[in-house]
PDB file of N, CA, C, O and CB in Angstrom:
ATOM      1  N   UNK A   1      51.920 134.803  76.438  1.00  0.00           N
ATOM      2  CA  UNK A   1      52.639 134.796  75.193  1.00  0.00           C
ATOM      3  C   UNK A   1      53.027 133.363  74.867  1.00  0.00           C
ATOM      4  O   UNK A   1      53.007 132.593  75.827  1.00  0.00           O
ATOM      5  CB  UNK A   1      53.876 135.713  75.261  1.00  0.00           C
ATOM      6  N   UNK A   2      53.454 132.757  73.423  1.00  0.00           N
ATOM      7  CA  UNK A   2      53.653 131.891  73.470  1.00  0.00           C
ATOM      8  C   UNK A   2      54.505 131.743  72.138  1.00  0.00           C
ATOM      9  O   UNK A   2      54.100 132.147  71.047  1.00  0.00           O
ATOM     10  CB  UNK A   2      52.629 131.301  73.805  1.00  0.00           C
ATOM     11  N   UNK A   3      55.807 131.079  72.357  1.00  0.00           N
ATOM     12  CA  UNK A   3      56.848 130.349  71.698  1.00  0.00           C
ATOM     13  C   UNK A   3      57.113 129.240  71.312  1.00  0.00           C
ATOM     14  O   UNK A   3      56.655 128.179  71.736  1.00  0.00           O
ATOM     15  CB  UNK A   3      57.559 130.401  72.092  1.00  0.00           C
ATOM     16  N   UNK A   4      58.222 129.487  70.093  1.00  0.00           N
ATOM     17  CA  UNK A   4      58.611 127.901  69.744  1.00  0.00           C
ATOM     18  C   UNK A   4      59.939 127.647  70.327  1.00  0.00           C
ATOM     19  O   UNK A   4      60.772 128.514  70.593  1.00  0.00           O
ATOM     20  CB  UNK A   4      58.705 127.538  68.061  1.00  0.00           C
ATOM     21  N   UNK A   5      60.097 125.978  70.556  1.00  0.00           N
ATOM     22  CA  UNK A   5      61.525 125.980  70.645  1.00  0.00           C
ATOM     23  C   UNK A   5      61.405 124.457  70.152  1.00  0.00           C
ATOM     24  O   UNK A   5      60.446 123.715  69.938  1.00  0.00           O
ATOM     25  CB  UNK A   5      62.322 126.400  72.230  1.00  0.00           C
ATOM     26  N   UNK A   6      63.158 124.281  70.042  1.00  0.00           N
ATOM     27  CA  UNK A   6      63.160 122.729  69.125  1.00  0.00           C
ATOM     28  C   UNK A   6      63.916 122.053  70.127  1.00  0.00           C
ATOM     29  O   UNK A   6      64.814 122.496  70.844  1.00  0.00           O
ATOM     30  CB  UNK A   6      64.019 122.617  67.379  1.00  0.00           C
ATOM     31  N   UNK A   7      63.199 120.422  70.042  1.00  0.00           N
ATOM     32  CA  UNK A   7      64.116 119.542  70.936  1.00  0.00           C
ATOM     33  C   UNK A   7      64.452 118.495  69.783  1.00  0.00           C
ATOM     34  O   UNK A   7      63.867 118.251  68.727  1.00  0.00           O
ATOM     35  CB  UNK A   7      63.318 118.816  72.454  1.00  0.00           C
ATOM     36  N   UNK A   8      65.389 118.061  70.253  1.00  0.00           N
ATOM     37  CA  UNK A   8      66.065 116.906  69.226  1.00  0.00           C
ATOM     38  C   UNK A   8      65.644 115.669  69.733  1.00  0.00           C
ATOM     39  O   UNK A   8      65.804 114.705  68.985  1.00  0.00           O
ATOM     40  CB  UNK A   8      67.759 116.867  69.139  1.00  0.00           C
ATOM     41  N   UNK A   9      65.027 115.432  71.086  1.00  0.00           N
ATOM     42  CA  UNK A   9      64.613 113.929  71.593  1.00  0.00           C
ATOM     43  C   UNK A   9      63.151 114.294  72.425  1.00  0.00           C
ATOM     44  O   UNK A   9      62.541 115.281  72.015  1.00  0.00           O
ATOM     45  CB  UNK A   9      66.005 113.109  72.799  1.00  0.00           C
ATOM     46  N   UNK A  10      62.650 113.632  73.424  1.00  0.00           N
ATOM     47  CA  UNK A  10      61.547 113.891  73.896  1.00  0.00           C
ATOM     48  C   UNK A  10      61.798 113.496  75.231  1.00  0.00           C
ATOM     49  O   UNK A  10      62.141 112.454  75.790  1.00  0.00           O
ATOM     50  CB  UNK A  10      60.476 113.324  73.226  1.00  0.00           C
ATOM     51  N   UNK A  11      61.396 115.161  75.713  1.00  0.00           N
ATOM     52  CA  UNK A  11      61.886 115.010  77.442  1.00  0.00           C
ATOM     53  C   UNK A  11      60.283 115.904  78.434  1.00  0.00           C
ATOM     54  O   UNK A  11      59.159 116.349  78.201  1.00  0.00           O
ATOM     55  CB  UNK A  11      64.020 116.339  77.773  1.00  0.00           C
ATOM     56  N   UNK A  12      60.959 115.764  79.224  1.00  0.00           N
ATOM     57  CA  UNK A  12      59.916 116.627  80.058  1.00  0.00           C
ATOM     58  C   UNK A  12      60.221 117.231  80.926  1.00  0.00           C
ATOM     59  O   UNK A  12      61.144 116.751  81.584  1.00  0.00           O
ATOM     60  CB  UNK A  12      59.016 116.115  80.583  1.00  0.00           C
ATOM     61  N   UNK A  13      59.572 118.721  81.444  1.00  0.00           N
ATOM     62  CA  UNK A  13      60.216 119.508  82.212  1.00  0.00           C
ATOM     63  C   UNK A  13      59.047 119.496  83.586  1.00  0.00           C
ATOM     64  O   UNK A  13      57.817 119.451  83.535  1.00  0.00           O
ATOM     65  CB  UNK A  13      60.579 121.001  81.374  1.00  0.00           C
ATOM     66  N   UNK A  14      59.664 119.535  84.394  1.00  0.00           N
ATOM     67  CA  UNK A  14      58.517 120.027  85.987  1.00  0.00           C
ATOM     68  C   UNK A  14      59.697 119.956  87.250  1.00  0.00           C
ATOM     69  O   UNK A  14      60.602 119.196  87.593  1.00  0.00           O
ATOM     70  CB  UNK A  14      56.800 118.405  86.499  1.00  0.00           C
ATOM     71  N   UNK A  15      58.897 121.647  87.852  1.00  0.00           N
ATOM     72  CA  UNK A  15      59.443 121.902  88.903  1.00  0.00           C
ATOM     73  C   UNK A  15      59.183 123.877  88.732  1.00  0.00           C
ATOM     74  O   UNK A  15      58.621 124.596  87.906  1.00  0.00           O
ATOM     75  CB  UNK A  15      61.129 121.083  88.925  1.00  0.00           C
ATOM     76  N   UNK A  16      59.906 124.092  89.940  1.00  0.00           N
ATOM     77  CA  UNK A  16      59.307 125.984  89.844  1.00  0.00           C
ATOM     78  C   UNK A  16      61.181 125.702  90.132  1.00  0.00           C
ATOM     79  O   UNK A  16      62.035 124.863  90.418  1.00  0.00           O
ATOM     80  CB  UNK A  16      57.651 127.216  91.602  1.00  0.00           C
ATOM     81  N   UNK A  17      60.842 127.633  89.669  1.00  0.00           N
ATOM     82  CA  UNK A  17      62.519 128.106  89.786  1.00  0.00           C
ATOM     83  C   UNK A  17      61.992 129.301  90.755  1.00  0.00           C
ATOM     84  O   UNK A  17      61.074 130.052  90.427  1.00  0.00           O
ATOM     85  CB  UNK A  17      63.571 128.711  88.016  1.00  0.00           C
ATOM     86  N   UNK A  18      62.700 129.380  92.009  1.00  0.00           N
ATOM     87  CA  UNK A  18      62.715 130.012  92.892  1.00  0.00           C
ATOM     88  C   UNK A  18      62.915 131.542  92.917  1.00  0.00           C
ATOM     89  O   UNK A  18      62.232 132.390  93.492  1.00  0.00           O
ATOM     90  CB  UNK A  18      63.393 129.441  93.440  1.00  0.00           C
ATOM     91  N   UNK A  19      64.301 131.726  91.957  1.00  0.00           N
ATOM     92  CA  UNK A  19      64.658 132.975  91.653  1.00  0.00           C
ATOM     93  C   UNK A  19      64.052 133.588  90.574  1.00  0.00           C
ATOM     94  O   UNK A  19      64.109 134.814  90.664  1.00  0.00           O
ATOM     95  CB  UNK A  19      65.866 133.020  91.495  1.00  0.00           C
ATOM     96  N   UNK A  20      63.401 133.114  89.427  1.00  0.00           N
ATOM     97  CA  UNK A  20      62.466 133.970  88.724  1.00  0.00           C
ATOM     98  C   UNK A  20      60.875 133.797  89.101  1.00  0.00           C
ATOM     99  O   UNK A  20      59.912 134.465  88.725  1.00  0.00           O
ATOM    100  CB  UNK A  20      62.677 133.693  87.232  1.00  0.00           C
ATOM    101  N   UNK A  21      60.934 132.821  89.857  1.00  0.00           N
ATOM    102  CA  UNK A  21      59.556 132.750  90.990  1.00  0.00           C
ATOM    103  C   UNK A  21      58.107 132.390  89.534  1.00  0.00           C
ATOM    104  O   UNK A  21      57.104 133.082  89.361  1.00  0.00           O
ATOM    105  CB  UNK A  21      59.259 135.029  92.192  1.00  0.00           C
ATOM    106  N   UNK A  22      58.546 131.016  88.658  1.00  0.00           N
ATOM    107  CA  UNK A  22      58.279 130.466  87.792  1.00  0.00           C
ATOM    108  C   UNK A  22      57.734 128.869  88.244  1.00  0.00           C
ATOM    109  O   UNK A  22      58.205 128.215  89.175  1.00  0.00           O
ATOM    110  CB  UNK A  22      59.371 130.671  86.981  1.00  0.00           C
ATOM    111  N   UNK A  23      56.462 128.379  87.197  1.00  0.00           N
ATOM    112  CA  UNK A  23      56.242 127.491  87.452  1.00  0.00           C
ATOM    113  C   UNK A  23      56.513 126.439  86.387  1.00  0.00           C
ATOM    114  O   UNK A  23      55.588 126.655  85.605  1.00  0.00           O
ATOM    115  CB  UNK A  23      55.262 127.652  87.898  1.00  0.00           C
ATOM    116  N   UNK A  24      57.162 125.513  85.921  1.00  0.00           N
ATOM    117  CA  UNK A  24      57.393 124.996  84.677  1.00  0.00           C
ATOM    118  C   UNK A  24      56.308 123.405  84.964  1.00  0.00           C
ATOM    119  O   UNK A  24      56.013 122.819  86.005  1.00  0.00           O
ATOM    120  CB  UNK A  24      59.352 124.814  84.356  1.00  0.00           C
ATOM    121  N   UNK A  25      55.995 123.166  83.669  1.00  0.00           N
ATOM    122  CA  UNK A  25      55.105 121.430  83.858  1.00  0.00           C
ATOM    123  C   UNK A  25      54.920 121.704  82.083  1.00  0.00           C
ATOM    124  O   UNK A  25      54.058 122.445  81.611  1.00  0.00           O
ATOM    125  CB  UNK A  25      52.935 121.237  85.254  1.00  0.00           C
ATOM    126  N   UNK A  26      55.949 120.917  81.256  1.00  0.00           N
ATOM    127  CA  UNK A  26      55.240 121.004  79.929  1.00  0.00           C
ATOM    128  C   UNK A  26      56.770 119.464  79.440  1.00  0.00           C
ATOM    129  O   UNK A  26      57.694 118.931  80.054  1.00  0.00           O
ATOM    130  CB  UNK A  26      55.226 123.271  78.883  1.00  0.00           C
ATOM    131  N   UNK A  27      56.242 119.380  78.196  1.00  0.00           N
ATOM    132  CA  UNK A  27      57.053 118.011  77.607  1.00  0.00           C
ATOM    133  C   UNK A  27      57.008 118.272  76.233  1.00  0.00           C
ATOM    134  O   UNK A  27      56.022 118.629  75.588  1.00  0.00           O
ATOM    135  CB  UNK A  27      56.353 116.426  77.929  1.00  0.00           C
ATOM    136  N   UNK A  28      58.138 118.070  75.833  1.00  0.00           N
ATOM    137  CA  UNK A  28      58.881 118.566  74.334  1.00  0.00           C
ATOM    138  C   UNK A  28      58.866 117.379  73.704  1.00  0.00           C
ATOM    139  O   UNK A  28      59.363 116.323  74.098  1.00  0.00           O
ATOM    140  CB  UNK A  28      60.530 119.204  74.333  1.00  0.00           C
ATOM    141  N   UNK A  29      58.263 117.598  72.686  1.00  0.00           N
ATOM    142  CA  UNK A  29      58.721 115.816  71.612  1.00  0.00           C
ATOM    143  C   UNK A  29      59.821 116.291  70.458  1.00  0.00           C
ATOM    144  O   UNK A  29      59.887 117.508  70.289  1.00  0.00           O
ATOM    145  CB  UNK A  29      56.891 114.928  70.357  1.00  0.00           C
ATOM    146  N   UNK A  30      60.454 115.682  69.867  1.00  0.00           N
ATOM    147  CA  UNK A  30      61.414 115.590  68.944  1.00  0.00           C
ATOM    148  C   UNK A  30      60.702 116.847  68.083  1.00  0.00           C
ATOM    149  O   UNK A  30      59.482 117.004  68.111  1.00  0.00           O
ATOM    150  CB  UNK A  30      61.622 113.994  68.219  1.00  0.00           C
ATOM    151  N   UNK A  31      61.452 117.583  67.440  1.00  0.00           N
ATOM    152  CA  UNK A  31      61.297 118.953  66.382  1.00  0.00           C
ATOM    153  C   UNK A  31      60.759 119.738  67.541  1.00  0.00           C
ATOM    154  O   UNK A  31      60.993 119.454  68.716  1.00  0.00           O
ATOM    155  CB  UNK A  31      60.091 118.870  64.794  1.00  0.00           C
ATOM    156  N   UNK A  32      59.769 121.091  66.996  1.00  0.00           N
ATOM    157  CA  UNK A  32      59.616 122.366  67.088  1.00  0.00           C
ATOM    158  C   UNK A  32      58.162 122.039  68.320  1.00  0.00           C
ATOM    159  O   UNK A  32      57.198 121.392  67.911  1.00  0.00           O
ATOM    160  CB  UNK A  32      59.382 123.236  65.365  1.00  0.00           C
ATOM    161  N   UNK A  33      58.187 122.482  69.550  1.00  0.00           N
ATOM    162  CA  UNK A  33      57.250 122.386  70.098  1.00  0.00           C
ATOM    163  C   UNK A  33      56.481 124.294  70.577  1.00  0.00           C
ATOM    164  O   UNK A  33      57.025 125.363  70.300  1.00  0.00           O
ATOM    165  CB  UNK A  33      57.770 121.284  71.235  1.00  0.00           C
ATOM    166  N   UNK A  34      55.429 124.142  71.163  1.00  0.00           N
ATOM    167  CA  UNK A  34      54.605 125.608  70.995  1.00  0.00           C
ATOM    168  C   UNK A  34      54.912 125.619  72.791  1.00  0.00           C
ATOM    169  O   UNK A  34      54.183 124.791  73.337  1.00  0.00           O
ATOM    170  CB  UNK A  34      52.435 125.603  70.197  1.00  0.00           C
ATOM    171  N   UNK A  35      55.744 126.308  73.695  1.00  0.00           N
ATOM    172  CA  UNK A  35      55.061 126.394  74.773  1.00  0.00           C
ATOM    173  C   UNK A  35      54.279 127.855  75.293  1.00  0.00           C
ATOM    174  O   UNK A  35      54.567 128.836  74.607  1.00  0.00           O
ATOM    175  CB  UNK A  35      55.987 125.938  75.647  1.00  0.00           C
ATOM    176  N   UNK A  36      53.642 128.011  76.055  1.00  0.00           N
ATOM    177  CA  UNK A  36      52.813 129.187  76.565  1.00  0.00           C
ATOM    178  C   UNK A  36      53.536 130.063  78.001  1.00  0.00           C
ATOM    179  O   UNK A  36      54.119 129.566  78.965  1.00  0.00           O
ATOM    180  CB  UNK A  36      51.227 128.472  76.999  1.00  0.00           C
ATOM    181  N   UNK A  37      53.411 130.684  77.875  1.00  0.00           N
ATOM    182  CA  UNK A  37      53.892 131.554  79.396  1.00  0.00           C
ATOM    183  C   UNK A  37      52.549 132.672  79.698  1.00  0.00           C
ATOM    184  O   UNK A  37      52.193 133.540  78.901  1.00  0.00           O
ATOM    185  CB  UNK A  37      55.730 132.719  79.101  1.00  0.00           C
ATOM    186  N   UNK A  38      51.915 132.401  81.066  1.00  0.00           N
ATOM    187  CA  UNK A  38      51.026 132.818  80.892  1.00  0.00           C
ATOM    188  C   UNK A  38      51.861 133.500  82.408  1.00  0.00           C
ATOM    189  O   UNK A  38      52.842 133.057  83.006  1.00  0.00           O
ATOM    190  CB  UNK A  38      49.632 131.985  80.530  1.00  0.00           C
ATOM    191  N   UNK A  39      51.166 134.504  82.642  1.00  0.00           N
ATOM    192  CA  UNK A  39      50.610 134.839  84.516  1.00  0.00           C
ATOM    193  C   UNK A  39      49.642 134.472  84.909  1.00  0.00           C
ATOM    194  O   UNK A  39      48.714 134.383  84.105  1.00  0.00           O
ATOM    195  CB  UNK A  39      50.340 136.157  85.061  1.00  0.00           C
ATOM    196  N   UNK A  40      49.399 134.054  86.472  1.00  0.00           N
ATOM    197  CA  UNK A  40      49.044 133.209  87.253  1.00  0.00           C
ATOM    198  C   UNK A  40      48.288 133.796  88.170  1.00  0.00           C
ATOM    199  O   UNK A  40      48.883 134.681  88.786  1.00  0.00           O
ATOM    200  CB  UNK A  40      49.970 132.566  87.694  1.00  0.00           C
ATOM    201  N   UNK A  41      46.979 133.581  88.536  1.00  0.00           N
ATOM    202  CA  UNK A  41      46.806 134.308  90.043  1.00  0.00           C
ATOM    203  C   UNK A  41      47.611 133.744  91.272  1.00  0.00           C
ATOM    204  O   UNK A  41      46.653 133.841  92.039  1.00  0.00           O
ATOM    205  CB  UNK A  41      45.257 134.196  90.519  1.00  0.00           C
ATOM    206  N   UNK A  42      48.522 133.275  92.006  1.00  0.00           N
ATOM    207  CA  UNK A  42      49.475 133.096  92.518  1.00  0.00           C
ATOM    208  C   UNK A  42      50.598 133.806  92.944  1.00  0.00           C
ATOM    209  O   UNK A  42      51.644 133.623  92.322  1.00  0.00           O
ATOM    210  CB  UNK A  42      49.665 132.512  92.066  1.00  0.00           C
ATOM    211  N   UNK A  43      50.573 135.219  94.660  1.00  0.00           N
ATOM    212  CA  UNK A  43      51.444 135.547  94.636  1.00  0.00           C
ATOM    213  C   UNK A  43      52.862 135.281  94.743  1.00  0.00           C
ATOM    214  O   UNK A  43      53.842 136.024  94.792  1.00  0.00           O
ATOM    215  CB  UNK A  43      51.155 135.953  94.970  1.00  0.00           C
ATOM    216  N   UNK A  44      52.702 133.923  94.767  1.00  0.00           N
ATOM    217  CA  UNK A  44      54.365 133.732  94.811  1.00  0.00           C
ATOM    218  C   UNK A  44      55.237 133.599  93.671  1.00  0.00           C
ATOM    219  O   UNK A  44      56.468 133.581  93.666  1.00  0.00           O
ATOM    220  CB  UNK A  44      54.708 132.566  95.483  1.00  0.00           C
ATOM    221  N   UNK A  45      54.434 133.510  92.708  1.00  0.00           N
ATOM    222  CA  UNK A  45      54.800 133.550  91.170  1.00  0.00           C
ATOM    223  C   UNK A  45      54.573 134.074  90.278  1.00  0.00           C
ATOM    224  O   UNK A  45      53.431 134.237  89.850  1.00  0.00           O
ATOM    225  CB  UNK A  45      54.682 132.896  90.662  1.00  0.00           C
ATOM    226  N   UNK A  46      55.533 134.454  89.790  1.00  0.00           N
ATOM    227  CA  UNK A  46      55.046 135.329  88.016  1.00  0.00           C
ATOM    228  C   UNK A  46      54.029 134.802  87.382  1.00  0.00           C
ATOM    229  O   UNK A  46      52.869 135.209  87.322  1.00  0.00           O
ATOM    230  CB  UNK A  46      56.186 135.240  86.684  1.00  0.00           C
ATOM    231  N   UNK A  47      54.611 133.694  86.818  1.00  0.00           N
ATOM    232  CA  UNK A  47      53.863 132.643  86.013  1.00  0.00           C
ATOM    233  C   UNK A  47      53.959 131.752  85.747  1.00  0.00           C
ATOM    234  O   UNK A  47      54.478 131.071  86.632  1.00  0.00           O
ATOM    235  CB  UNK A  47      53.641 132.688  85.253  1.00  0.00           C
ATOM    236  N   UNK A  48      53.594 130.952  84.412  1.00  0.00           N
ATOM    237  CA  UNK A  48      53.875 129.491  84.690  1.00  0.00           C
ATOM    238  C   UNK A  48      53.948 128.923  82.727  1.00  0.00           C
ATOM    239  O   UNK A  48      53.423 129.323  81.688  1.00  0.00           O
ATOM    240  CB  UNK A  48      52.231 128.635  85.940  1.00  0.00           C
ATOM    241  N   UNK A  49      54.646 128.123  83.006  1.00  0.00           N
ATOM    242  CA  UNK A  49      55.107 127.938  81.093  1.00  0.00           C
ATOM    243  C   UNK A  49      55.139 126.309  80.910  1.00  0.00           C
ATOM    244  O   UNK A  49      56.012 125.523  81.279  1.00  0.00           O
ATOM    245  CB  UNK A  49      57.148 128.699  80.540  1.00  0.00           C
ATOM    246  N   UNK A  50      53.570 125.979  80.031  1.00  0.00           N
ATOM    247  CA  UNK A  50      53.070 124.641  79.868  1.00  0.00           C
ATOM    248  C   UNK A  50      52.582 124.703  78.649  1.00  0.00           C
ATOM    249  O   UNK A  50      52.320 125.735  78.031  1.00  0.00           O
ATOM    250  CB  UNK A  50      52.094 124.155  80.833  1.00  0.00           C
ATOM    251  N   UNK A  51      52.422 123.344  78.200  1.00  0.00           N
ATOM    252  CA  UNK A  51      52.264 123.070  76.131  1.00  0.00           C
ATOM    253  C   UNK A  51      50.636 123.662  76.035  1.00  0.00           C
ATOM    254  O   UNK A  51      50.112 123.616  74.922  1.00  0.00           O
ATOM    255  CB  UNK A  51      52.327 120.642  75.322  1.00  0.00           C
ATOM    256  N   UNK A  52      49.841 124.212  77.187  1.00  0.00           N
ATOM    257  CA  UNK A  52      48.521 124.263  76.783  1.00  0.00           C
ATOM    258  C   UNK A  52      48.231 125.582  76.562  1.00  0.00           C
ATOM    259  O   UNK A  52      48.131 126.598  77.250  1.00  0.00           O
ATOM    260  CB  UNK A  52      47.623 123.680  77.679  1.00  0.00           C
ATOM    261  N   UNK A  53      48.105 125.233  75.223  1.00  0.00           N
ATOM    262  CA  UNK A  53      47.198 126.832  74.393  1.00  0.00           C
ATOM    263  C   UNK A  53      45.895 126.844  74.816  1.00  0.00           C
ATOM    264  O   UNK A  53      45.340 125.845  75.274  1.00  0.00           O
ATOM    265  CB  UNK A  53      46.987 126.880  72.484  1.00  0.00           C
ATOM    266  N   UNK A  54      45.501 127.654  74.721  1.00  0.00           N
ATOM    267  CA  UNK A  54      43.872 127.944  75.659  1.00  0.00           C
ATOM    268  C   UNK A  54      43.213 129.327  74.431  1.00  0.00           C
ATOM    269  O   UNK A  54      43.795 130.181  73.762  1.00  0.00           O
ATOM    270  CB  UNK A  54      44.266 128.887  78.057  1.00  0.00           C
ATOM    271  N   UNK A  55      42.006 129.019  74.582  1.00  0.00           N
ATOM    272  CA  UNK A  55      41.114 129.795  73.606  1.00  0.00           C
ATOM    273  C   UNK A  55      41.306 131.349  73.965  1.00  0.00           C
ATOM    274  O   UNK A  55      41.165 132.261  73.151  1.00  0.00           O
ATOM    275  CB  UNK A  55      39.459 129.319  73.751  1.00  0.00           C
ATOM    276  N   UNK A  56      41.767 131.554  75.779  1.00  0.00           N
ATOM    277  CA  UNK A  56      42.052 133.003  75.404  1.00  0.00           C
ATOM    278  C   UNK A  56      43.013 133.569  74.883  1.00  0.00           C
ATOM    279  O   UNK A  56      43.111 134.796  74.897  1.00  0.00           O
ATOM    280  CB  UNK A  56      42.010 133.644  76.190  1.00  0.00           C
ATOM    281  N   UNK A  57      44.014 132.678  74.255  1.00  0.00           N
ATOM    282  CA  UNK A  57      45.482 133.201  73.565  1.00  0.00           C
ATOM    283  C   UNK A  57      44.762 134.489  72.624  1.00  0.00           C
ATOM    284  O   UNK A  57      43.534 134.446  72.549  1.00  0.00           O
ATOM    285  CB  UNK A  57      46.475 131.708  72.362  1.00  0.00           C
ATOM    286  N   UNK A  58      45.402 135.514  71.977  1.00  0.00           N
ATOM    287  CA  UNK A  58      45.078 136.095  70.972  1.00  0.00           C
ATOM    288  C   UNK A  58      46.412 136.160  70.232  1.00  0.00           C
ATOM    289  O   UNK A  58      46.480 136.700  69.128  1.00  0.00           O
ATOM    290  CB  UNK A  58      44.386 137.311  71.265  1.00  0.00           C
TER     291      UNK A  58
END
């Protein structure tokens, strides 16, 4: 699935969160950015939420 959210400056996110068992690696520029949350083949993780849209989005 994939969302918007707005940053007011330009930052970047990386690292996993343990307790929702998540992988984060994506970077926000100033206004409205698109990120993706996909699932992962990876049992230790749900999934993982990065700026790359990919042709299998529908």
């Amino acid at each position: 699935m994939s969302g918007f959210i707005y940053s007011d400056r330009k930052t970047s996110v990386k690292g996993t969160d343990t307790e929702y068992r998540g992988i984060y690696d994506f970077t926000l520029q100033k206004g409205w950015n698109e990120l993706v949350k996909k699932k992962i083949d990876n049992p230790d993780y749900n999934g993982s939420v990065s700026n790359m849209v990919t042709s299998d989005m529908k």
